[in-house]
C-alpha positions as CSV (number, residue, x, y, z in Angstrom):
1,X,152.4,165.1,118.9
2,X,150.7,165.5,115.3
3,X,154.3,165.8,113.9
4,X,155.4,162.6,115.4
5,X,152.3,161.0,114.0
6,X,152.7,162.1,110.7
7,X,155.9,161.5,110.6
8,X,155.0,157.6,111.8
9,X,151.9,157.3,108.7
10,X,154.5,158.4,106.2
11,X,157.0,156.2,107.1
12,X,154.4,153.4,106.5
13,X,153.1,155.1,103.2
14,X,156.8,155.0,102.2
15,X,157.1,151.2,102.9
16,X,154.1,150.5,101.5
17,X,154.9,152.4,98.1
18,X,158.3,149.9,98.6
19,X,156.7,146.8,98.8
20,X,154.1,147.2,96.4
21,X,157.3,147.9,93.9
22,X,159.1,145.1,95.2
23,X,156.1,142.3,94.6
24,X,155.7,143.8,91.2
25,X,159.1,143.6,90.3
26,X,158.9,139.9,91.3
27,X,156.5,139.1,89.5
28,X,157.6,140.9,86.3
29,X,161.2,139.1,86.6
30,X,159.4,136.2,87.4
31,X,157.2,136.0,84.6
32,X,160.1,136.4,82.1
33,X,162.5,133.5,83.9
34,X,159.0,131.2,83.1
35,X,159.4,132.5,79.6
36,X,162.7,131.8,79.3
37,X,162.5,128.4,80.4
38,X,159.2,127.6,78.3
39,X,160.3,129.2,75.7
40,X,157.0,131.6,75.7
41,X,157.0,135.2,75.5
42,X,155.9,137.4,78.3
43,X,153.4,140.0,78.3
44,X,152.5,142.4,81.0
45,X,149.4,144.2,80.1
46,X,148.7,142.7,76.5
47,X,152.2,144.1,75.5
48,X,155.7,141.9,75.1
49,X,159.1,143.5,73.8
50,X,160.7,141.5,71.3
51,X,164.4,141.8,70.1
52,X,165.1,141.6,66.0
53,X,167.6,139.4,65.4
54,X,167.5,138.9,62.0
55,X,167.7,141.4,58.7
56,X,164.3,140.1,56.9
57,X,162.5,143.2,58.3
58,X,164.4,146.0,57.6
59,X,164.2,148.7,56.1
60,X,161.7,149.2,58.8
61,X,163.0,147.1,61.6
62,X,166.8,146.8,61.8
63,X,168.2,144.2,62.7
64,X,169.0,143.8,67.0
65,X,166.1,146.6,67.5
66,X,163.5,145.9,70.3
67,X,160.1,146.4,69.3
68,X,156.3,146.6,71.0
69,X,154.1,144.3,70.1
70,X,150.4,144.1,71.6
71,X,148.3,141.3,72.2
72,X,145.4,141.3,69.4
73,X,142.3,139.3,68.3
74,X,143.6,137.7,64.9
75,X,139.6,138.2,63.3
76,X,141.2,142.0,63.6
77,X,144.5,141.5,61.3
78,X,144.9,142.5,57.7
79,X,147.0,142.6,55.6
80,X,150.1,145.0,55.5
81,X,150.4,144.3,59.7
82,X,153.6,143.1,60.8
83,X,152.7,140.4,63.5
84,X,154.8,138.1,65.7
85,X,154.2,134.7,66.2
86,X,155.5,131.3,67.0
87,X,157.1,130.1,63.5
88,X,156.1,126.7,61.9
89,X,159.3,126.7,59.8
90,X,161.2,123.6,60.9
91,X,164.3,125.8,61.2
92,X,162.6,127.9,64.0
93,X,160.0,126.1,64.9
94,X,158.1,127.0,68.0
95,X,161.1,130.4,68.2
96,X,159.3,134.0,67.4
97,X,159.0,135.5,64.4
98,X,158.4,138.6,63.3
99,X,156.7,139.3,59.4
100,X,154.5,140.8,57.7
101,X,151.5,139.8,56.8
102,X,151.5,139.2,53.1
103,X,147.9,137.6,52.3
104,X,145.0,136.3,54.1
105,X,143.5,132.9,53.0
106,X,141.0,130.2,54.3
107,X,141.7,126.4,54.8
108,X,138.7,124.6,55.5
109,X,136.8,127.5,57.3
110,X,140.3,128.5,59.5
111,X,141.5,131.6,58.7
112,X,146.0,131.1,57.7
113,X,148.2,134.4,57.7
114,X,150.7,134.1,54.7
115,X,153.7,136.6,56.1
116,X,156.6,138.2,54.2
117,X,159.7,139.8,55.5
118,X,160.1,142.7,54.1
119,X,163.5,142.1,52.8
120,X,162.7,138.5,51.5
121,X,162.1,137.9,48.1
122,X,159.4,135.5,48.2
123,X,156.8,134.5,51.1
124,X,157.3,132.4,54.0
125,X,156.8,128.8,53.2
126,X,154.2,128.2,56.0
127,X,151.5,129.9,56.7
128,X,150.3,131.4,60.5
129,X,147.8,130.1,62.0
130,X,145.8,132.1,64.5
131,X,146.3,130.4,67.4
132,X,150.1,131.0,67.0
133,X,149.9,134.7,66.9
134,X,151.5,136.1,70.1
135,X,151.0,139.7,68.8
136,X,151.2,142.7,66.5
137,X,153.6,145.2,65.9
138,X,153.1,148.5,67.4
139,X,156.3,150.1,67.1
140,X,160.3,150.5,67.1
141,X,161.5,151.1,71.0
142,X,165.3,151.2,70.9
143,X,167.7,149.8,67.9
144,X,170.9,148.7,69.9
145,X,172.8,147.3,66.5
146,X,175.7,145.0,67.2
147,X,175.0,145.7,71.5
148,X,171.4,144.3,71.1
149,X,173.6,140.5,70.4
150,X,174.1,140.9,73.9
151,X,170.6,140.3,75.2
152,X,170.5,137.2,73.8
153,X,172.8,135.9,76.4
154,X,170.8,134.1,78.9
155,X,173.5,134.6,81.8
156,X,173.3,138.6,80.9
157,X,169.6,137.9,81.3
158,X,169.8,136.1,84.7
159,X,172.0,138.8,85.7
160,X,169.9,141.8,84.0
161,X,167.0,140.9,85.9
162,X,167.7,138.7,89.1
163,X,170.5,140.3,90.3
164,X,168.6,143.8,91.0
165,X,165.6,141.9,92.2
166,X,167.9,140.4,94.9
167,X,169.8,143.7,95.9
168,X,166.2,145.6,96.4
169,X,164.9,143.0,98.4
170,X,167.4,142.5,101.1
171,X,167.7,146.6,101.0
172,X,163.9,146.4,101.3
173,X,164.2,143.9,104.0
174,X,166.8,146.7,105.5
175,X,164.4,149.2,105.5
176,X,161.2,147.0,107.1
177,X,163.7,146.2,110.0
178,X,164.6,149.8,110.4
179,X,161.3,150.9,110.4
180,X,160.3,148.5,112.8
181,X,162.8,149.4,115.1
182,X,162.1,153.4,114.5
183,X,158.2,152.8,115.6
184,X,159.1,150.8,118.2
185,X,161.5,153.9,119.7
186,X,158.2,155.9,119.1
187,X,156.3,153.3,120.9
188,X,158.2,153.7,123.9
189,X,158.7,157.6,123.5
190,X,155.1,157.8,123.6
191,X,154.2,155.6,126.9
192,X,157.2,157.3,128.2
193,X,155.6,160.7,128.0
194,X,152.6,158.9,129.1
195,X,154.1,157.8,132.1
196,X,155.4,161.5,132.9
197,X,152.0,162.8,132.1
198,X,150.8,160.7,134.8
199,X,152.7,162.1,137.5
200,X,151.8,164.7,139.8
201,X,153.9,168.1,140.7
202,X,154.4,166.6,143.9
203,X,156.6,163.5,141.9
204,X,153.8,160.9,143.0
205,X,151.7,159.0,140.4
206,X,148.4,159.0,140.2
């Protein structure tokens, strides 16, 4: 009897464990559609990945590399830091960019970030202002070269991320019915024997 009981709390632990997964995962692919369409970047516990795209960093960041970046109080920034942030430069404006921050100045009593690429001969033409820093850069994760052009494919996205989201759920949805059923069969195993415990030698109940 203490088998079949255990056996019952782990299949619950298990879906548990499943469906905790499951919401998270949700969430997490839902948070970066949102992004996608707002054209934010998401973070899941102060940190975003961001994908290079350009040369203007390299030597240290090659171009198509992902990198961590961590959410960070911009009174805390010096110079030297390699921040990303939404760009004020008309031909990106409002896109993420990724710099390094080249000198520190103040414009009546706000703090501005004047950022360099570290391949670019001369400063960026506008300066950052705090409230457009999304983060700063932590380090290098994976440098896919020419393979990393295909993550900026929205469809590859949709696929990347929705696609598996939908496959776990039904097969999570698969596994709630099963276990259903299964406890239900234990259910009636148990008032079965329940039943048979009731009865008498004699074959009359109780």
């Amino acid at each position: 009897m203490k088998v079949f009981i255990n056996r019952k709390k782990s299949k619950w632990v298990i879906t548990v464990i499943f469906a905790i997964l499951l919401i998270f995962l949700i969430l997490l692919v839902g948070n970066m559609i949102y992004s996608q369409i707002n054209h934010k970047v998401p973070a899941f516990f102060g940190y975003s990945v961001m994908n290079i795209i350009s040369r203007s960093m390299e030597p240290d960041i090659p171009k198509n590399t992902f990198i961590l970046i961590q959410r960070v109080d911009p009174e805390l920034l010096k110079e030297g830091d390699i921040i990303t942030f939404y760009s004020s430069d008309p031909t990106i404006k409002g896109l993420p960019n990724t710099h390094r921050i080249y000198d520190i100045t103040i414009e009546d009593g706000q703090k501005l970030f004047v950022t360099k690429g570290d391949a670019n001969a001369i400063p960026d033409l506008y300066d950052v202002k705090p409230e457009d820093i999304i983060g700063v850069y932590v380090k290098n994760i994976v440098s896919l070269g020419k393979l990393g052009a295909v993550f900026q494919n929205k469809a590859f996205i949709f696929i990347l991320l929705v696609v598996p989201a939908a496959v776990l759920f039904v097969l999570e949805i698969i596994n709630l019915t099963k276990t259903a059923k299964n406890i239900k069969k234990d259910d009636d195993a148990q008032e079965a024997v329940k039943e048979d415990e009731k009865i008498d030698p004699t074959g009359k109940s109780e």
